[in-house]
ROKEPA-31586 format. One record per residue (C-alpha): residue in one letter; x, y, z. Coordinates in steps of 0.02 Angstrom, whole numbers, plus 32768, in hexadecimal, padded with zeros to 4 digits. Example, Ala and Ser with C-alpha at 12.3 -4.5 7.8 and 13.67 -1.06 7.14 Angstrom:
<sites>
a82677F1F8186;s82AC7FCB8165;
</sites>
This chain:
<sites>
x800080008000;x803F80BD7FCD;x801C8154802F;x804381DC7FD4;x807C8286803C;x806183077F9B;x80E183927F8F;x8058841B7F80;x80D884B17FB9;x809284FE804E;x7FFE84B18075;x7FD983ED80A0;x7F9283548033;x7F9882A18050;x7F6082167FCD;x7F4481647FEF;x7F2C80D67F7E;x7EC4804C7F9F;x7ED37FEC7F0D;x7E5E7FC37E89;x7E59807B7E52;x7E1880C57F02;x7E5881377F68;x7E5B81998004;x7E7D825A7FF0;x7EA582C88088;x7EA683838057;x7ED283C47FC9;x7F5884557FD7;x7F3C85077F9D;x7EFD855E7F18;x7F8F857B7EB4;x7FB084BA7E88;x7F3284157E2F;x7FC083AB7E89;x7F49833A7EDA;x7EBA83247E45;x7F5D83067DC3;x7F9A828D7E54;x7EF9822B7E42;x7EFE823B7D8E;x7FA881F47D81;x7F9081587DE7;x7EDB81427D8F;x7E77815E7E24;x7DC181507DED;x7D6881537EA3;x7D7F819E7F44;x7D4281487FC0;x7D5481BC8049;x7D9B82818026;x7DBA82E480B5;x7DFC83AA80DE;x7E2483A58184;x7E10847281AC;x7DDA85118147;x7E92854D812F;x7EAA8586807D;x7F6285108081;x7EF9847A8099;x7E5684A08043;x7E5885077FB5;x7E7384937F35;x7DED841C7F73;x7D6B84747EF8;x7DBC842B7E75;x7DBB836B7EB2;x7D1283627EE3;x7CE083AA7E45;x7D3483337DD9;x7D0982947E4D;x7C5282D17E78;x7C0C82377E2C;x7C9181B27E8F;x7CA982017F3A;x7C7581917FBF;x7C8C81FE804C;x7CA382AE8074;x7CE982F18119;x7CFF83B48147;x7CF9840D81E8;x7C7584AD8213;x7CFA85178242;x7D2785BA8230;x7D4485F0816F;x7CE0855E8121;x7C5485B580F8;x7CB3863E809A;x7CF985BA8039;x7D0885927F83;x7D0384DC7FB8;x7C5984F5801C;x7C0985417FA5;x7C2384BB7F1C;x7BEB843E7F8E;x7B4384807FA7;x7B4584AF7EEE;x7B6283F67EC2;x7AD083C57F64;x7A5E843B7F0A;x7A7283EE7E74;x7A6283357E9A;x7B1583037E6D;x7B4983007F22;x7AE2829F7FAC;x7AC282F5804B;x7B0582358094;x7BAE824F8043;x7BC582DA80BC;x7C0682CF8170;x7C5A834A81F8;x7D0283148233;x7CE182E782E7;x7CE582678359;x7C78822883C0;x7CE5818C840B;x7D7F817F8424;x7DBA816283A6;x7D378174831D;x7D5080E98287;x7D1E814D81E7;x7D6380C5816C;x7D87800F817F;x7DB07F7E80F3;x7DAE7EF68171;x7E037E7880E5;x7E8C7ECB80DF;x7EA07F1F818C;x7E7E7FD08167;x7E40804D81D9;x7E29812781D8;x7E17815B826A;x7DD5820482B8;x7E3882448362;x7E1382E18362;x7DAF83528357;x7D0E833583DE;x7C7E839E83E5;x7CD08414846D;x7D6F842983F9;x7D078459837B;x7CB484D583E1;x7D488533842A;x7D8885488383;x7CF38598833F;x7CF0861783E2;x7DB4863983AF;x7D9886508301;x7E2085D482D6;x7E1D853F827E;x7EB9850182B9;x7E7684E2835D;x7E04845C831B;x7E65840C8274;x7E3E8356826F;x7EC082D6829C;x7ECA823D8239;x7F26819F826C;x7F15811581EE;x7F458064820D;x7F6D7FD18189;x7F837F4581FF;x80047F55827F;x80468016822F;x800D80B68249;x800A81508209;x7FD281EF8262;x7F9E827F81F4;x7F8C831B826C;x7F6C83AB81F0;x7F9484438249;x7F4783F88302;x7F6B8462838F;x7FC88429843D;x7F038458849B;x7EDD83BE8435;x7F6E8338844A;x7F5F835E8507;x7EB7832484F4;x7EE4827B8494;x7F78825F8506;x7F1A82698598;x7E9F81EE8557;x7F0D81788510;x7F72816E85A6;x8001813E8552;x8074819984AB;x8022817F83F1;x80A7810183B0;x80A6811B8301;x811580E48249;x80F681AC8217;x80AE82388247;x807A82C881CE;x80C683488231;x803683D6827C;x803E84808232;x80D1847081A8;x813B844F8262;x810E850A829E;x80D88530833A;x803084E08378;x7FA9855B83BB;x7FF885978470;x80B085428462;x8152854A849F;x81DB84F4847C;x81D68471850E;x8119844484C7;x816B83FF8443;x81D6838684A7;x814A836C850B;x80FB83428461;x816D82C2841B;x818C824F84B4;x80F48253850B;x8055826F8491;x80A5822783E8;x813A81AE83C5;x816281AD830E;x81E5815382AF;x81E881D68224;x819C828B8212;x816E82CD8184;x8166838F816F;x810583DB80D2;x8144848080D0;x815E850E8047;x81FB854B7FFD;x81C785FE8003;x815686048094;x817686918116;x8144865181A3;x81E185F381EB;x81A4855281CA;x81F184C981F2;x821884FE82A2;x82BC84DF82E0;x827784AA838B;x820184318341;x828283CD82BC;x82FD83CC836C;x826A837C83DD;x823482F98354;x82FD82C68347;x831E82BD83F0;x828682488405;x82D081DB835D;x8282821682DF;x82C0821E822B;x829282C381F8;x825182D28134;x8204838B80D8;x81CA839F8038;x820C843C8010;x82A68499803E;x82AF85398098;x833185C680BE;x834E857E8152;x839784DF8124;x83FA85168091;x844385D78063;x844B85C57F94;x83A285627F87;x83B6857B7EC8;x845A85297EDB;x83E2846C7EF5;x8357847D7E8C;x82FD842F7E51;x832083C37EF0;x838583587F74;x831582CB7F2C;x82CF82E17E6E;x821882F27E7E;x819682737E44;x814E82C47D9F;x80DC82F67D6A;x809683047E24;x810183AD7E2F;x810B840C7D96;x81AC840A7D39;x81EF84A97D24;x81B484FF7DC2;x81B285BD7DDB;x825F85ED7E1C;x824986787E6D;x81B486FF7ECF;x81EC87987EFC;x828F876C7EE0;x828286C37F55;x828B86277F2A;x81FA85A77F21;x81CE85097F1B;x826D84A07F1F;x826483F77F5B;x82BF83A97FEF;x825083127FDF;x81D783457F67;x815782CB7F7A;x8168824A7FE5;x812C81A77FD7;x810A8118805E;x811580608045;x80B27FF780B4;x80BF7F3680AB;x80C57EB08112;x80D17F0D81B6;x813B7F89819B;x814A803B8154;x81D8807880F1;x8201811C8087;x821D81117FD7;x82D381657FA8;x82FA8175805D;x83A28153805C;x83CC81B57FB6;x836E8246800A;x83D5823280A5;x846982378065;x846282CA800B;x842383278094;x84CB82EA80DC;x852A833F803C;x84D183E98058;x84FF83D9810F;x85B983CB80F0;x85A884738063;x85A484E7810D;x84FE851B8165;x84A78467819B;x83F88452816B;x838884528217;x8372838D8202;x842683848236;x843F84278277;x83C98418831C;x840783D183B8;x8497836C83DC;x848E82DE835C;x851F82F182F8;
</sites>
């Protein structure tokens, strides 16, 4: 089984095949990309069986419009959250344009929330597949609304193909992993985690939360940052790619940032050449003089069989963050802390 962690530049989207021309999309990545719909195109997806955006964050919803519309007729369920900016949405409004007309089913649609914990929203019992909901509950949901921020209730995903894991955490906030932590009891072991919030800070965080994060709420084997060449926000947070190392963690990022190398130009198109035609081929070099959208990555692509999880071009990908270590400045991945 493939799980597909789209480079979609700053923003999030996560593919995963199922086989037999089905899929399972979670969000779609901004407006200014079709990465996802010419993903699905590419690997001859024909259904959806379940599509979900897990907030109303332009990054991990804009595009959506255009999926639904083109898999209106073989969507078998669609989650979204009521949450602050859906119902200024582009995304919204096609859905109850495609409800109005018939072509969508008022049963397709469903709230991300739980109920239980956790909340099963897919299952293929024959071949040990489950999607499950951890968070948001009703009270998440709530709060976030009152705050006017989405963040504070973006779904978490974790799904599980037998005996692996994978926890997709959008851009979750540390409010809610207290909450799962202190229900659980015990640290989310997990194969990979999609890192929360491009591995920025997470609602009301300091750098200790994220320690606090990576021992005792989540154990992850690798973490897997999407993040934005040009985005000017800081992201990935040293503090964050530190915590997850120090706690094991082989840290992977679809993009490259100032951060991690001086003369991005100097690497493009990439530490590892990206799957095409999933990002385009000649990407725009520059915005306002700044580089964009050069892989570190690029998409990245998990392997699941037979019990355990691996990372397609792992090694190759390793290794040349290695090189561009040794040039001068260290990227953060071996820059943080005191791994050498």
């Amino acid at each position: 089984m493939e799980i597909y962690f789209l480079d979609v530049g700053q923003g999030t989207s996560q593919l995963i095949l199922l086989g037999e021309q089905r899929a399972i999309a979670i969000d779609a990545g901004p407006s200014s990309g079709d990465v996802l719909l010419r993903a699905l195109t590419r690997y001859g997806i024909r259904r959806l069986e379940l599509f979900a955006t897990t907030h109303s964050h332009s990054d991990h919803l804009a595009a959506a419009e255009t999926v639904i519309a083109s898999f209106t007729d073989e969507i078998g369920s669609l989650w979204f959250l009521d949450d602050p900016g859906l119902r200024k949405s582009r995304f919204y409004a096609r859905i109850r344009e495609l409800c109005e007309g018939g072509e969508l089913s008022h049963r397709q649609l469903h709230r991300i929330e739980r109920d239980e914990f956790p909340r099963v929203v897919y299952e293929d019992r024959a071949n040990s597949i489950r999607l499950i909901i951890l968070s948001p509950d009703f009270d998440t949901n709530l709060a976030a609304i009152d705050a006017n921020d989405p963040n504070k209730t973006a779904a978490v995903f974790v799904l599980e193909i037998g005996s692996s894991r994978i926890v997709l955490a959008s851009d979750s906030c540390l409010q809610q992993w207290q909450r799962i932590e202190a229900e659980r009891g015990k640290p989310l072991k997990c194969d990979i985690v999609a890192v929360p919030h491009h591995a920025g800070n997470i609602g009301q965080s300091d750098d200790s939360d994220f320690q606090w994060l990576y021992s005792r709420a989540i154990n992850t084997k690798y973490a897997i940052v999407s993040v934005g060449t040009q985005n000017t926000f800081g992201h990935p947070k040293g503090a964050v790619i530190n915590a997850l190392r120090e706690n094991d963690a082989t840290v992977i990022c679809t993009q490259i940032t100032d951060q991690c190398c001086a003369d991005i130009e100097s690497v493009r198109h990439g530490l590892l050449a990206p799957l095409e035609p999933i990002r385009r081929s000649v990407p725009i070099k520059k915005n306002r003089g700044k580089s964009r959208d050069v892989a570190c990555a690029g998409t990245i692509v998990a392997l699941v069989s037979g019990g355990s999880v691996t990372i397609n071009g792992l090694a190759t990908h390793q290794r040349s963050v290695d090189n561009l270590a040794a040039l001068g400045r260290p990227p953060l991945c071996r820059a943080c802390g005191a791994r050498p």
